[in-house]
N, C-alpha and C positions, 0 to 999 in steps of 0.2 A: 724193174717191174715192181711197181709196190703189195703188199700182201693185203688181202683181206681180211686176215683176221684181226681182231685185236688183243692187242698186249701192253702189258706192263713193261715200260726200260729203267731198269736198274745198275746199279752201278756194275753190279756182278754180272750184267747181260739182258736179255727179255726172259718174259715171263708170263704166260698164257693161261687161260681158264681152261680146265678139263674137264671131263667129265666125271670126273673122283673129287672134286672139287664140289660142283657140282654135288652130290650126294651128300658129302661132308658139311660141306657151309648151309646150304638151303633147305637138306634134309630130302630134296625129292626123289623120284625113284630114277634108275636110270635101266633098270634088266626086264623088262615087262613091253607089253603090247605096247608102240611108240604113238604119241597125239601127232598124226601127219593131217595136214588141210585136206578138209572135208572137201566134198564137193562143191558147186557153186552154190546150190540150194539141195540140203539132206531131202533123201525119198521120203522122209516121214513125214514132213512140209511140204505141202504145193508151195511157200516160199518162207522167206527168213523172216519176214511180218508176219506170219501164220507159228511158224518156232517161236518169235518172243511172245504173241501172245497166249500160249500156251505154256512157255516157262517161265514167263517172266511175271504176268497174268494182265500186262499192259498191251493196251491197243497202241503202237508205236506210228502207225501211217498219219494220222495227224498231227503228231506232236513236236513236230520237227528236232527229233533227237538223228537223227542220222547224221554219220560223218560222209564227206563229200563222195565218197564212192557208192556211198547207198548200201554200205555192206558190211559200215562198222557204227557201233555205238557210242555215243559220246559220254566220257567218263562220270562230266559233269550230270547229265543227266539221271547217272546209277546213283548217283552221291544224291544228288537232291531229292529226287525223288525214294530211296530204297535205306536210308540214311536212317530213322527211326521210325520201333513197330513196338505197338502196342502186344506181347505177346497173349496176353489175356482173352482167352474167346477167341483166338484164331483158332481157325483147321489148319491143318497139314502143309497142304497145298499151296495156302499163303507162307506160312513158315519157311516151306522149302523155295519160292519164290523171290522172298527173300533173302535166303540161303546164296542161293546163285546169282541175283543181283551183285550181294558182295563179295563171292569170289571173283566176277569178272571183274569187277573194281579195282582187285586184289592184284590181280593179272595185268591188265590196262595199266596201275600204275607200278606195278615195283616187276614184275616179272617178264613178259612180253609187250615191252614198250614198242608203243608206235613212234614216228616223225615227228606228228602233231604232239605226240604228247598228251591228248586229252583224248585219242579213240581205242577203243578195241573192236579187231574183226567179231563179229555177230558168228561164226563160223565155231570159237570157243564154244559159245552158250550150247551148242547140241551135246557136246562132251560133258559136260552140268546135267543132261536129263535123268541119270542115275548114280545116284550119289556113290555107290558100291562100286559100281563099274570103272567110274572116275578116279577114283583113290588106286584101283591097279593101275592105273596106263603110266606110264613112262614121261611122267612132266619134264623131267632133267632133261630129255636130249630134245624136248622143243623150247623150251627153256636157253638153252647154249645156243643153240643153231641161231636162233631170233635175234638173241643180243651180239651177235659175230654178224649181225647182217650192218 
């Protein structure tokens, strides 16, 4: 029966990613409140087009940035569009916008990769609405779990 996780074969035997690894290498937390998948669509949204435009401060139902499920964001679109900002004269709200644009990008490309490669679930971006809050949760073990998938 083959194993599902991934590892390293070395000559001295395998060799696997853990979660002390994890905290070590990438820095993230791994003892705090865990990032587990949101609901389909957060109570705070009547739906995920109502979240991005509210975090993200784009109207996304037109733009054709959705990946095929309807429920993830295409990478390329946080890049091209959230890529450069004038900080000058911005408010807040834009800055933080922005903010969270490029964490998800951050995400999408180096930490919880998709299949495709160029999407991230929109489900992230709720965990983004408070920058404070964000920083305790426990990235490491969504982090690990995502990339063993």
């Amino acid at each position: 029966m083959a194993s599902r996780n991934k590892y390293f074969s070395l000559l001295q035997g395998e060799m696997t990613i853990t979660l002390q690894d994890v905290l070590c290498i990438l820095g993230l937390r791994i003892d705090r409140e865990p990032v587990v998948a949101a609901p389909l669509i957060p109570t705070r949204w009547p739906s995920y087009l109502d979240m991005c435009q509210e975090l993200l401060g784009v109207d996304i139902l037109n733009l054709n940035v959705l990946g095929q499920p309807k429920t993830c964001l295409q990478l390329t679109f946080l890049r091209d569009t959230f890529s450069q900002m004038n900080l000058h004269g911005q408010n807040m709200h834009i800055v933080h916008c922005y903010t969270r644009a490029y964490v998800m990008y951050l995400l999408g490309k180096s930490l919880i990769l998709d299949t495709s490669g160029n999407e991230i679930h929109i489900q992230y971006l709720g965990f983004l609405e408070d920058f404070n809050a964000c920083g305790k949760l426990s990235w490491g073990n969504a982090v690990l779990s995502l990339s063993a998938v």
